[in-house]
C-alpha positions as CSV (number, residue, x, y, z in Angstrom):
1,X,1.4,24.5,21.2
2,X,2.7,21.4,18.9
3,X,5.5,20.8,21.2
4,X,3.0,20.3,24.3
5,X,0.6,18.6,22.7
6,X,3.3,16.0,21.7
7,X,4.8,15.7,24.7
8,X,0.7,15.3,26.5
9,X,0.4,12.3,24.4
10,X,3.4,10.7,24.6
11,X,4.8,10.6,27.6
12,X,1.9,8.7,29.1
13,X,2.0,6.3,26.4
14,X,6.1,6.1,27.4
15,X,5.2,5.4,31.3
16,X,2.1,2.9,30.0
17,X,4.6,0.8,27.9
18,X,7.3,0.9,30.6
19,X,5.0,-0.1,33.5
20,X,2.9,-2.8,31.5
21,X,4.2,-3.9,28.3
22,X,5.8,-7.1,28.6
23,X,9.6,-7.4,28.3
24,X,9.6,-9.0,25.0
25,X,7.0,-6.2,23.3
26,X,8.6,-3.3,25.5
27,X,12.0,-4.2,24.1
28,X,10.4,-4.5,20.5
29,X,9.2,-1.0,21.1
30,X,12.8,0.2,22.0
31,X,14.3,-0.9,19.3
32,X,11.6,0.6,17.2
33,X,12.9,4.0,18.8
34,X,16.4,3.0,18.1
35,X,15.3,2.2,14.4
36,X,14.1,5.3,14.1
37,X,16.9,7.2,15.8
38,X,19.3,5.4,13.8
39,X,17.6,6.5,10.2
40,X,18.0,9.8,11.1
41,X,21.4,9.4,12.1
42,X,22.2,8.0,8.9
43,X,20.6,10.5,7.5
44,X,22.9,13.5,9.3
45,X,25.9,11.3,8.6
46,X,24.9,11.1,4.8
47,X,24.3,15.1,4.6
48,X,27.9,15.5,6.2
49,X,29.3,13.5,2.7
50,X,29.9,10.1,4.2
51,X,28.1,6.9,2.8
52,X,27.5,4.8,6.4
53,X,26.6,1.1,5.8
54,X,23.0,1.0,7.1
55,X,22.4,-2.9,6.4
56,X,25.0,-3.4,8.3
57,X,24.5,-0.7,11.1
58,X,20.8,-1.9,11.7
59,X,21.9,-5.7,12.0
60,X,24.6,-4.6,14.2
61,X,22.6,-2.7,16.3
62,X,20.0,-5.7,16.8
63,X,22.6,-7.7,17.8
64,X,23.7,-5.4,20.1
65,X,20.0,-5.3,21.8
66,X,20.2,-9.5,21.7
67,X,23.7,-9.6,23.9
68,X,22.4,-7.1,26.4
69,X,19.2,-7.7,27.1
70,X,20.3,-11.7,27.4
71,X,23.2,-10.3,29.7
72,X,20.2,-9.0,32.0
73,X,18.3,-12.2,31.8
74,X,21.6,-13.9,33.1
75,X,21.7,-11.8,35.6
76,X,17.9,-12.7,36.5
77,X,18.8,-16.5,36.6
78,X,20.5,-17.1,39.3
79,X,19.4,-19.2,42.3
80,X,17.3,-15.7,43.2
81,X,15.4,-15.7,40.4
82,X,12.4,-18.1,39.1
83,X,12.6,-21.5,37.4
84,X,11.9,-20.0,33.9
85,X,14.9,-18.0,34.0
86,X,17.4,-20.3,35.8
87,X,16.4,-22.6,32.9
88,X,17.8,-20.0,30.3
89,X,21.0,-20.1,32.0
90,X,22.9,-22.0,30.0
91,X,21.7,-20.6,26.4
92,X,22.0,-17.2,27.9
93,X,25.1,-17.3,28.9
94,X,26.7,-18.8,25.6
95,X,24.7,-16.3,23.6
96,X,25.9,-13.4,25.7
97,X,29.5,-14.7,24.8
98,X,29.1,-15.4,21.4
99,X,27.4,-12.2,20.5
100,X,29.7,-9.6,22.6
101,X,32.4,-10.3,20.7
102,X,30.9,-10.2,17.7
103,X,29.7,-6.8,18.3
104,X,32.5,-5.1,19.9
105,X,35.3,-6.9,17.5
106,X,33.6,-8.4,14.6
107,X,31.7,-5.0,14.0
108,X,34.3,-2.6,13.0
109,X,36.3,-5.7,11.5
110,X,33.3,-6.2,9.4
111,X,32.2,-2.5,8.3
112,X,36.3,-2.3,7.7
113,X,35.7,-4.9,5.2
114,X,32.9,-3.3,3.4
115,X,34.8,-0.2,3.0
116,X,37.4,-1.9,0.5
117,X,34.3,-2.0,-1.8
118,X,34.7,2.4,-1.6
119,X,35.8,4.7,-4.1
120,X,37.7,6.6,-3.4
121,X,39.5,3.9,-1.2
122,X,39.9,7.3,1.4
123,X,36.1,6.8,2.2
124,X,36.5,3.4,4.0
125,X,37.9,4.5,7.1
126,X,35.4,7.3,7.7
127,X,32.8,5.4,5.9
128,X,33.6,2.4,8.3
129,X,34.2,4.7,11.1
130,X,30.7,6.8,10.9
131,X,28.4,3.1,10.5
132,X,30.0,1.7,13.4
133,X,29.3,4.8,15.5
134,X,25.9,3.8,15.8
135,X,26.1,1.0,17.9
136,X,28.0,3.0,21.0
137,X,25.5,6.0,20.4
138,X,22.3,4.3,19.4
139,X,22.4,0.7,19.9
140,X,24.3,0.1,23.5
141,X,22.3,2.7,25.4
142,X,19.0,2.8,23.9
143,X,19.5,-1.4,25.3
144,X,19.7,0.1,28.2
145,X,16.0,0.3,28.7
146,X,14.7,-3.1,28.8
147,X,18.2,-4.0,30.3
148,X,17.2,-1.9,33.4
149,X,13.2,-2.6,33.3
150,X,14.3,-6.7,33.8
151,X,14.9,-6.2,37.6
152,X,11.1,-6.4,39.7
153,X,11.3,-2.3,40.4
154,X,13.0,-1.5,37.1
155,X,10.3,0.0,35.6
156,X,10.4,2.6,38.5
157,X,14.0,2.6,38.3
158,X,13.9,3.9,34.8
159,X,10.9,6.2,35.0
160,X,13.2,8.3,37.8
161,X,15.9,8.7,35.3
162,X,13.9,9.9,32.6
163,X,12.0,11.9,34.8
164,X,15.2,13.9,35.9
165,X,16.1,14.3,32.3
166,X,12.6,15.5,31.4
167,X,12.4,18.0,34.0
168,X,15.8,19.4,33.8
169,X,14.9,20.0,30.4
170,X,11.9,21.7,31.1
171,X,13.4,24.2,33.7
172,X,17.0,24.9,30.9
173,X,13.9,25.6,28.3
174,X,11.9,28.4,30.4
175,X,14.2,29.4,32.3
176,X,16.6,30.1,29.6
177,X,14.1,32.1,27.3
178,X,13.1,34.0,30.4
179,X,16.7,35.2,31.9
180,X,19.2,33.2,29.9
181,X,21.8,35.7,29.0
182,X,24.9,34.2,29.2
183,X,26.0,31.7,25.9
184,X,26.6,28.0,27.4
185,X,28.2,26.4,23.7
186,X,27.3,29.4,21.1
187,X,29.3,27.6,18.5
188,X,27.1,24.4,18.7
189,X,24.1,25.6,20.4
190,X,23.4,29.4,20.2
191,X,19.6,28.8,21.8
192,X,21.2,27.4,25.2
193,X,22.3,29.3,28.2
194,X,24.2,29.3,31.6
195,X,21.0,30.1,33.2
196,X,19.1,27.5,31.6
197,X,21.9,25.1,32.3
198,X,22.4,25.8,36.0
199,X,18.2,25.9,36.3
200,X,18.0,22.3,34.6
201,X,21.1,21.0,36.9
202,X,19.0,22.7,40.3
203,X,15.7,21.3,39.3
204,X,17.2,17.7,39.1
205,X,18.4,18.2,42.1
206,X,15.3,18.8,44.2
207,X,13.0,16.3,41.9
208,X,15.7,13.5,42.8
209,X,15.4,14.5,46.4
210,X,11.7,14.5,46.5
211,X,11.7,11.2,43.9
212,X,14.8,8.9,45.6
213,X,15.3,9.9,49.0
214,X,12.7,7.6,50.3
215,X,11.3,5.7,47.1
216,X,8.7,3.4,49.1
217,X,5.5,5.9,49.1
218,X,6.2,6.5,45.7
219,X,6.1,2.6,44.6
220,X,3.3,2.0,46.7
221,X,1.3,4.4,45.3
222,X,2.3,3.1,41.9
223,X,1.1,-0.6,43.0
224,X,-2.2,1.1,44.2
225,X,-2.7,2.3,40.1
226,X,-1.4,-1.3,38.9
227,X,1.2,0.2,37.9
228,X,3.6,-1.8,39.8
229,X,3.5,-5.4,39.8
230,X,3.5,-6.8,43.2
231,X,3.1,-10.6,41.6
232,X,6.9,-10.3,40.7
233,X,9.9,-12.2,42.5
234,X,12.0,-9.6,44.3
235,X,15.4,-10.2,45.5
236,X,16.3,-8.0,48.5
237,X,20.4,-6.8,49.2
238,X,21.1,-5.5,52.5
239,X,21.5,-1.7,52.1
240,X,25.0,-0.5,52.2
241,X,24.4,1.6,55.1
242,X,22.6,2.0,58.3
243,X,19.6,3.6,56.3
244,X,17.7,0.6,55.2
245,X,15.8,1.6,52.2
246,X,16.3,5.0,52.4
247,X,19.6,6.4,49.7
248,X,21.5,8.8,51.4
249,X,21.0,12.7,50.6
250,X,24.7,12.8,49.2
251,X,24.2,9.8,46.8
252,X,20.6,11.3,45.6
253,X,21.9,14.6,44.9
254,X,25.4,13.2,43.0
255,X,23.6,10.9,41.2
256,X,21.0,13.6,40.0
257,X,23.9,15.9,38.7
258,X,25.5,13.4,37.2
259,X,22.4,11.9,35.5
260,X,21.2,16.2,34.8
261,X,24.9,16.9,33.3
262,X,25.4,13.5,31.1
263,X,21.7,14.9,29.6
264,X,22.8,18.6,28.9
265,X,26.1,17.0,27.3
266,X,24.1,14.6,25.3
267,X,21.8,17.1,23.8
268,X,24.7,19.1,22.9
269,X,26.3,16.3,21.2
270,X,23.2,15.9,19.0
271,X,22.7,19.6,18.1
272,X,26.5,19.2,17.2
273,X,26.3,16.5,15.3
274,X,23.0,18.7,13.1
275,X,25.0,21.8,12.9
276,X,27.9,19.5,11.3
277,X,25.4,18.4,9.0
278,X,23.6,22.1,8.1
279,X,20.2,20.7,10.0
280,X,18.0,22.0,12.0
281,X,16.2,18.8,13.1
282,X,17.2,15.3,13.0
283,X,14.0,14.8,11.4
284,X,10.1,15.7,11.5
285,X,8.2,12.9,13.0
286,X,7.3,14.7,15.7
287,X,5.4,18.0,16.1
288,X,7.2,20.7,18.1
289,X,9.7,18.5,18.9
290,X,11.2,17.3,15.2
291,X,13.1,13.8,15.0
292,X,12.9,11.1,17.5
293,X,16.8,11.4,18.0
294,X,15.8,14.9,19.0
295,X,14.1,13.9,22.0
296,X,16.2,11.2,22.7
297,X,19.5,12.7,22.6
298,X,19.8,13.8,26.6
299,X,18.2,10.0,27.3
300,X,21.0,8.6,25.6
301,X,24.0,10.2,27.6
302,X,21.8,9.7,31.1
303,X,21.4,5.6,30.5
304,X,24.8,4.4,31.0
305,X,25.0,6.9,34.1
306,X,21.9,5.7,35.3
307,X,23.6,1.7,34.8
308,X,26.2,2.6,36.9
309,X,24.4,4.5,39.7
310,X,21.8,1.6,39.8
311,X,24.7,-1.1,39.9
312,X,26.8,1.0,42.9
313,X,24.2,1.9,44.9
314,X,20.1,2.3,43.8
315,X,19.9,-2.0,43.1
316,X,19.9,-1.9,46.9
317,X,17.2,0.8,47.6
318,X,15.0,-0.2,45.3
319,X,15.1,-4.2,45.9
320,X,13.4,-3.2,49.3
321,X,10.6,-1.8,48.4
């Protein structure tokens, strides 16, 4: 009952930030998630016996939000996009090249440094190691979000990516306490099944076929909530095929494998990383559901999938309608 009653409260609250919050408060709001997430990383890296630098993790990790949601911003400011943003150009683009450097080589450099200060000195390379994890993990693909939500049908983008995640797993859940017989990863995760697994991989499939097949009755309907902003500047690619708008049936159903697949595998990682650890729950803030790296886990293996299908393919759909 806890675990519905969580999930009734916020996952409208989720579509109501992603729909209307404005970029700078929705990516505030992420990165409160990824604060969030990260303490209880921390906190399964600390129960394992390492001593992660958090300080340094945390700033890391808001750097890492800076670069990437400025690299989307770029992105927006070509001759496409509006004044405002072609404006940013210049500061955008030397903050994007100042800071992904920093990031990707000045962060392990840095937590390398710190770990001189161990003792034992054998701690500093797994110390090091376990901080800068974080930022691939937690930091990079929780970005994601507002990275995606930039573009004028992001927002819709976004919500069909978590909605295959959510609903794939939904159908592993029930359909693995039902008939799940079969052990998928008994070592890591003795509660998940074949069944469930093959269930949650079918069920994406048919909700991306209903959802991305032909996206423009669904966005319209959005716009007649106000859910979709129609005021916004939209750039429209030609489609890479005869199709127009509509993605082909091959592309839907390969990107919701992929997107269903990279969710299972990220929720195992997680309830790897807690059995390492001797946890149960990354932590308790939420009812039913425990920590918010918990619920996030499956999200944060789908983003980068969902970057890539958006970039080879969905940009163009979705920029029509």
């Amino acid at each position: 009952m806890k675990r519905v009653l969580t999930a009734v409260i916020l996952i409208p609250l989720v579509i109501l930030a992603l729909f209307k919050a404005p970029l700078w408060l929705f990516t505030l709001l992420v990165f409160g998630v990824a604060v969030l997430a990260a303490h209880e990383y921390f906190g399964i890296v600390k129960a394992q016996g390492y001593r992660p630098f958090e300080f340094a993790g945390y700033l890391l990790m808001a750097l890492t939000f800076v670069v990437l949601v400025f690299t989307g911003l770029w992105m927006m400011s070509q001759p496409n996009a509006p004044t405002t943003l072609r404006m940013m150009h210049v500061g955008v683009f030397r903050a994007y090249w100042i800071g992904a450097p920093i990031v990707l080589l000045g962060g392990p450099l840095l937590l390398l440094l710190l770990g001189l200060r161990r003792e034992p000195l054998s701690q500093a390379l797994p110390d090091a190691s376990s901080s800068y994890m974080l930022i691939p993990y937690i930091g990079c693909t929780l970005a994601l979000l507002p990275l995606l939500r930039i573009p004028a049908n992001g927002p819709l983008y976004l919500l069909c990516v978590m909605l295959l995640v959510w609903c794939g797993d939904i159908a592993a859940y029930y359909v693995g306490r039902a008939i799940g017989k079969h052990k998928l990863a008994p070592k890591v995760s003795p509660g998940k099944s074949w069944e469930g697994a093959i269930a949650s991989v079918f069920s994406a499939v048919v909700i991306g076929i209903v959802l991305l097949q032909d996206i423009a009755p669904i966005a319209d309907g959005l716009r007649s909530l106000h859910l979709l902003d129609t005021t916004r500047t939209i750039t429209h690619y030609p489609a890479p095929d005869s199709s127009g708008n509509r993605a082909p049936l091959w592309f839907v159903v390969l990107f919701a494998v992929c997107i269903n697949v990279s969710a299972q595998v990220g929720d195992l990682v997680e309830s790897a990383l807690k059995r390492g650890a001797g946890v149960k729950d990354s932590g308790t803030l939420l009812p039913g559901h425990g920590g918010v790296l918990d619920r996030i886990d499956a999200l944060l293996f789908a983003l980068p999938v969902g970057l890539i299908f958006y970039l080879d393919g969905f940009m163009f759909y979705f920029s029509a309608v």
